[in-house]
C-alpha positions as CSV (number, residue, x, y, z in Angstrom):
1,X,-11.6,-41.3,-47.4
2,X,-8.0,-41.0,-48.6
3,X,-6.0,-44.8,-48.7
4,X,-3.9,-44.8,-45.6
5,X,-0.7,-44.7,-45.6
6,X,0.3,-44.4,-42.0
7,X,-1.1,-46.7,-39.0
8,X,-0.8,-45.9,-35.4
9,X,-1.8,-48.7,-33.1
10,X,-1.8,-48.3,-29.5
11,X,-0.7,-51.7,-27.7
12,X,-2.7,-52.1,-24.2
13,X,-6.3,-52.6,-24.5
14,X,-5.8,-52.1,-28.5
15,X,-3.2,-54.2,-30.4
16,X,-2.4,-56.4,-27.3
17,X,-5.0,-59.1,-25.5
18,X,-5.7,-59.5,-22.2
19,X,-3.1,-62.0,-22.0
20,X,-0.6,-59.3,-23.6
21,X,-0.6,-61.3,-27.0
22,X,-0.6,-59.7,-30.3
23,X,-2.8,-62.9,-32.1
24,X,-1.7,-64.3,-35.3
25,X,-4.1,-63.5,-37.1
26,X,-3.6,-59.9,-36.4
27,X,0.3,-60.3,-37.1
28,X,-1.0,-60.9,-40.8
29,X,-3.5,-58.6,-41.0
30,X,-0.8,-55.7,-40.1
31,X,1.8,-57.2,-42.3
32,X,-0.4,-57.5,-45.5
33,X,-0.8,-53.4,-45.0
34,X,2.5,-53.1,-44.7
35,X,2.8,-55.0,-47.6
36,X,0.2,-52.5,-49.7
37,X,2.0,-49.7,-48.6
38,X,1.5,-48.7,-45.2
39,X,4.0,-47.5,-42.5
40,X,3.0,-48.9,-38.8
41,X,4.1,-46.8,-35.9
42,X,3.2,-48.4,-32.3
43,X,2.0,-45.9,-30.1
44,X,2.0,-46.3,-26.1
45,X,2.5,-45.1,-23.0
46,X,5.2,-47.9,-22.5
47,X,9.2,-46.7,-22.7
48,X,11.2,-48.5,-25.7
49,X,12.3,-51.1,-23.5
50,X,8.8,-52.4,-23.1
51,X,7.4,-52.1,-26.7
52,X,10.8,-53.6,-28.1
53,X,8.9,-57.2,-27.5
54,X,5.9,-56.2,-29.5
55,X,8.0,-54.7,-32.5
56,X,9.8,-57.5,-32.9
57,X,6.6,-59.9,-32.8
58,X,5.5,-57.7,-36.1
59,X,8.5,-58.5,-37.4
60,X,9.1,-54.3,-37.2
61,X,13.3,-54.5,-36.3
62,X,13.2,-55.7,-40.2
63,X,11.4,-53.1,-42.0
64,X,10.9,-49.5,-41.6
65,X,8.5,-48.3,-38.9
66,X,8.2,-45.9,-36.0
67,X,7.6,-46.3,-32.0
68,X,5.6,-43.6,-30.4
69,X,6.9,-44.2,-26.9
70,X,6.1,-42.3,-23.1
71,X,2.7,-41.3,-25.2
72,X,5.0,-39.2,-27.2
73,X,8.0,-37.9,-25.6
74,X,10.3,-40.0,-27.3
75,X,10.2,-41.3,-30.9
76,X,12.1,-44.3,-32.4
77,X,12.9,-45.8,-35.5
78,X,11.8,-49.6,-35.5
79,X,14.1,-50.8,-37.7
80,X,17.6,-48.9,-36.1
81,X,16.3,-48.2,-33.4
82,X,17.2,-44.2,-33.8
83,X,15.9,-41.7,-31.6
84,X,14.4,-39.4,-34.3
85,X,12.7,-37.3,-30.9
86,X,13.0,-36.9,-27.7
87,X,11.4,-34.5,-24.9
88,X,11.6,-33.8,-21.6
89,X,9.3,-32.1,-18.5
90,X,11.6,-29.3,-17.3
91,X,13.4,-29.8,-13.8
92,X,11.3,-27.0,-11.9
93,X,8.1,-28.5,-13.6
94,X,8.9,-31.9,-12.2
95,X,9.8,-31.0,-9.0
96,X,6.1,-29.1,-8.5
97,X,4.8,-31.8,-9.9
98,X,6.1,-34.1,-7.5
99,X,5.6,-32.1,-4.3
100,X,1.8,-31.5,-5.1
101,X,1.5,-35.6,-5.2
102,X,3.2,-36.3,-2.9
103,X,1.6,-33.8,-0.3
104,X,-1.6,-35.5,-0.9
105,X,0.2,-38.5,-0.3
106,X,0.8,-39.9,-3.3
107,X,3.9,-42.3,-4.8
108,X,4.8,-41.0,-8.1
109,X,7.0,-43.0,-10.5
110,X,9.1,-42.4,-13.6
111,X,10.8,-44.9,-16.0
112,X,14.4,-45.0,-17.5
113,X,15.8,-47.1,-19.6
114,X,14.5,-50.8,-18.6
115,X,13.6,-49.3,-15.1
116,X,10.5,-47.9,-13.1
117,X,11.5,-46.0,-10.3
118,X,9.1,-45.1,-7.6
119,X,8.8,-43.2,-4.3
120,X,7.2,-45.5,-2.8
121,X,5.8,-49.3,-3.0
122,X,1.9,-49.4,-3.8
123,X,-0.4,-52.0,-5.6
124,X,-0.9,-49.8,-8.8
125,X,3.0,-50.0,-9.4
126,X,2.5,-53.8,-9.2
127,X,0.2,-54.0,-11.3
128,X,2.3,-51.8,-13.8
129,X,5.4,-53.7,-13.3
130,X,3.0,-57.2,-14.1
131,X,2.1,-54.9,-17.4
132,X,5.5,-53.8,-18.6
133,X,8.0,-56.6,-17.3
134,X,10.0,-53.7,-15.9
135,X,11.9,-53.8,-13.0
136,X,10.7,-51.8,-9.7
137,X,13.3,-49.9,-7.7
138,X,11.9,-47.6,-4.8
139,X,14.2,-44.5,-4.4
140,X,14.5,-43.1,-0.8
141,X,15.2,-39.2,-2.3
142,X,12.8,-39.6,-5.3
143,X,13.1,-35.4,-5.3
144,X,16.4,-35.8,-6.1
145,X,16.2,-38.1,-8.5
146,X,13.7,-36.2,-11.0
147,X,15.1,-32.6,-10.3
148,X,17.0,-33.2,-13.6
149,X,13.6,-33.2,-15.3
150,X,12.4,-36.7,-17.0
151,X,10.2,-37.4,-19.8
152,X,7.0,-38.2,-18.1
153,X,5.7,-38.4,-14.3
154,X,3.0,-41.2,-13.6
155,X,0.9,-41.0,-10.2
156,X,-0.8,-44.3,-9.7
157,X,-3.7,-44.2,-7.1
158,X,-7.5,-44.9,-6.8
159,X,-9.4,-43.0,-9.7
160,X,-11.7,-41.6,-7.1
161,X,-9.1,-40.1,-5.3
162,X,-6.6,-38.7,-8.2
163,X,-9.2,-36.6,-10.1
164,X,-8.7,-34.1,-7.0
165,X,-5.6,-34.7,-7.6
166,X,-5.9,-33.6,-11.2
167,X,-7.4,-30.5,-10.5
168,X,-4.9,-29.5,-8.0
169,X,-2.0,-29.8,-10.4
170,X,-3.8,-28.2,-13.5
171,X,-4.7,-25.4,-11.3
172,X,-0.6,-25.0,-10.3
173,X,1.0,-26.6,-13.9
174,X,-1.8,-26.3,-16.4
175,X,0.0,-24.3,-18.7
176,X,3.2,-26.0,-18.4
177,X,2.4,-30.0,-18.9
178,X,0.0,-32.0,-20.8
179,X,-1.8,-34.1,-18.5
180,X,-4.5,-37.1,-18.6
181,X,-5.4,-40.7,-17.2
182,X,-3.9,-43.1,-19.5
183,X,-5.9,-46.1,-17.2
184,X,-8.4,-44.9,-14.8
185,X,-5.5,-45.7,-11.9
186,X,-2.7,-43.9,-13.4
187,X,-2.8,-40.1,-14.2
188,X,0.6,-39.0,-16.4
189,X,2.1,-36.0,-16.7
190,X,4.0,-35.3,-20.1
191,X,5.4,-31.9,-21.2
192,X,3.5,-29.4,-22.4
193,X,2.2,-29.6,-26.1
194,X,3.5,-33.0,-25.9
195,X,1.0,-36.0,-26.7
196,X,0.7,-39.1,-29.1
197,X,-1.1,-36.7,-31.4
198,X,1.8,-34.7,-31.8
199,X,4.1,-37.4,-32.1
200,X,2.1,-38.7,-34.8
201,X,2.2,-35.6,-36.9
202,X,5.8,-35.9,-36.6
203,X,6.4,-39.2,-38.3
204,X,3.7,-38.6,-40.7
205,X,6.1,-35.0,-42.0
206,X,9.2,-37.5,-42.0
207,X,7.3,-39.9,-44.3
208,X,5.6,-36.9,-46.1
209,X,2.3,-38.5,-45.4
210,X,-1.0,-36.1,-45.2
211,X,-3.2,-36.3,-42.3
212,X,-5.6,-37.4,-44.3
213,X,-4.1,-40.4,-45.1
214,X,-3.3,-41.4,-41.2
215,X,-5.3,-43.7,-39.3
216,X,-5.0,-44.0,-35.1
217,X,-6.7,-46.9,-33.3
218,X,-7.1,-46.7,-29.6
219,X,-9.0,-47.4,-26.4
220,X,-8.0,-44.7,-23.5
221,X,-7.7,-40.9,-23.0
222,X,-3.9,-41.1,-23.8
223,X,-5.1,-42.1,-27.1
224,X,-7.1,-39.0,-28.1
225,X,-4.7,-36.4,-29.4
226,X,-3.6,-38.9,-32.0
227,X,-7.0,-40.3,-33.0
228,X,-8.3,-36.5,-33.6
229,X,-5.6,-35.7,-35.4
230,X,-5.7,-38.7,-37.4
231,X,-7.7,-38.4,-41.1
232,X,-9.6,-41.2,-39.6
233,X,-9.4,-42.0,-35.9
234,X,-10.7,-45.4,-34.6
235,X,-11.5,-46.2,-30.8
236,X,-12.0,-50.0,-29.6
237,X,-15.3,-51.4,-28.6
238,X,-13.9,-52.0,-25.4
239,X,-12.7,-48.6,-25.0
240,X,-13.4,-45.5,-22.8
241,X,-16.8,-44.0,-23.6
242,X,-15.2,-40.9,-23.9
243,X,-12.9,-42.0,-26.6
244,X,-16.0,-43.8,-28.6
245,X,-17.7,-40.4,-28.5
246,X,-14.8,-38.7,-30.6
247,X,-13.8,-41.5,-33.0
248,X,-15.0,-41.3,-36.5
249,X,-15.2,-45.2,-35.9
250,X,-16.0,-47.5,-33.0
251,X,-14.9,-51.3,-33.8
252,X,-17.5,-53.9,-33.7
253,X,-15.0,-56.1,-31.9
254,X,-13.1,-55.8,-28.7
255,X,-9.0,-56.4,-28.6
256,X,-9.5,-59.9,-27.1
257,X,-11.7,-60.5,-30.6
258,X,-9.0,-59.0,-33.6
259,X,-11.1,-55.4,-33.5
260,X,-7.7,-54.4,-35.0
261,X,-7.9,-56.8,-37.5
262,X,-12.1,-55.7,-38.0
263,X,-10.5,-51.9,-39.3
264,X,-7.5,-53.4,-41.1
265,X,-9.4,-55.7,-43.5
266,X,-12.4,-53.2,-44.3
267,X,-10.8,-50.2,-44.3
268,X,-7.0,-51.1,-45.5
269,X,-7.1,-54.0,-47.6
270,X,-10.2,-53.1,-48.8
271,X,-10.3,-49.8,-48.6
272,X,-13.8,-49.1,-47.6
273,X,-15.5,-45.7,-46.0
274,X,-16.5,-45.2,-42.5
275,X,-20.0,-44.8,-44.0
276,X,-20.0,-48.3,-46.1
C-alpha cells in the first residue's frame, strides 16, 4: 500500500460519537497525520454551516484542509473557507423530484445556508434538526422555493415506505440525479455524477495526490463512491453491511470506541498493510 496522503473522514456514525463528540484521543490521532504529512478533508452530508463546528474542533480553520459538504455538491477550503466547487440539481430536475414525493405524500426538505427548509413538519426532520443544530422553517409553496434548482433534495420518511419511493423516482430521474439513503430514514437526491467519490477525486487533483495514496473511512451508502474510489477504503464496524462488504477494511472498533483512531495508528503512523 502507498503512504497516504489524503484522509477523508465522514462525521456521523464515523468521526463523531453518539453523543456528536469527536474524542480527544481521536483529535490527536488526526493531528499527528497531519503532522506526517497528510491532508484531512471532512466528508458529509451536512451543509458548511453544520461541519464548521467539527473543523474547528480539529483545529482545521488553522491549517490547510478540505470539507466535502451536501455529500459532494459543494467543496470548501478549511482554512479560508473558499468555495473551490459547487453544484447544483437543475430547476426542472428538482421540481420532478419534488412532485413525485410529494404525490406519494411525502415532505421533502432542502438546506441553505444555516437553514433546513421543509414542506412539511414530520419526526424525521426533527430528528435531523436534533443532528445538525439547524434551524427548521416549513415553507407553505415549497415548489416555488426549489424551482431555482438547489444542491441536494432530502425525503425523510419510514425506510419501508421510501424504497418505493426510490424506485419511482429512478424510473422518472435515473439518468439525471445521483440518488441513495444516506440513513435508512432519509433518501437524498444529488445531481447527477455528483457524489463524495467525485468530490474526493477533486481535492486529491488540487493537492496532486494519486488515488492510491487516498484513504476514505465511512459507515453509510453516501459513503461508497468515495470509499471505492479511495486507494484504500475503510467502513466502520458499526456500519451498513453493505458498506463492510466493499471496504478493503472493516474497523475492529465502532465510532463510540476511536475505530477512527484503530486505522489512523496502524495504517498512518505506522504505516501498516490491510493484510498485516
Amino acid at each position: 500500500m502507498n503512504a497516504v496522503r489524503l484522509l477523508a473522514l465522514d462525521l456521523d456514525d464515523t468521526l463523531l460519537r453518539s453523543d456528536l463528540t469527536i474524542s480527544y484521543r481521536t483529535r490527536n490521532a488526526i493531528k499527528r497525520a497531519e503532522a506526517a504529512g497528510v491532508t484531512v478533508a471532512l466528508a458529509s452530508g451536512r451543509i458548511p454551516a453544520a461541519m464548521e463546528h467539527f473543523a474547528h474542533l480539529l483545529g482545521m480553520h488553522k491549517r490547510p484542509g478540505y470539507l466535502i459538504c451536501n455529500n459532494g455538491t459543494v467543496i470548501q477550503e478549511s482554512q479560508s473557507g473558499a468555495t473551490v466547487s459547487e453544484v447544483k440539481i437543475e430547476p426542472g430536475t428538482a421540481l420532478t423530484a419534488f412532485d413525485l414525493a410529494d404525490a406519494e405524500g411525502f415532505p421533502v426538505q432542502i438546506y441553505e445556508d444555516d437553514i433546513m427548509y421543509v414542506s412539511r413538519s414530520n419526526e424525521f426532520t426533527e430528528y435531523d434538526q436534533s443532528l445538525t443544530g439547524l434551524r427548521q422553517v416549513v415553507v407553505e409553496n415549497f415548489r416555488a422555493m426549489v424551482s431555482g434548482g438547489c444542491h441536494k433534495l432530502l425525503i425523510p420518511g419510514d425506510p419501508a415506505l421510501l424504497a418505493p419511493l426510490e424506485s419511482i423516482i429512478k424510473t422518472y430521474l435515473g439518468n439525471d440525479i445521483t440518488l441513495f439513503t444516506s440513513k435508512p430514514y432519509f433518501l437524498e437526491i444529488l445531481p447527477a455524477h455528483t457524489d463524495k467519490g467525485t468530490a474526493l477525486a477533486m481535492v486529491a487533483k488540487l493537492l496532486g495526490v494519486k488515488q492510491e495514496e487516498a484513504m476514505a473511512i465511512g459507515d453509510s451508502m453516501n459513503d461508497e463512491a468515495m470509499i471505492r474510489w479511495a486507494g484504500m477504503g475503510v467502513a466502520m464496524a458499526n456500519g451498513d453491511d453493505r458498506i463492510k462488504s466493499i471496504a478493503a477494511l472493516v474497523t475492529e472498533k465502532t465510532n463510540d470506541d476511536d475505530g477512527v483512531v484503530e486505522v489512523i495508528e496502524k495504517y498512518i503512523l505506522a504505516k501498516g498493510t490491510p493484510n498485516d
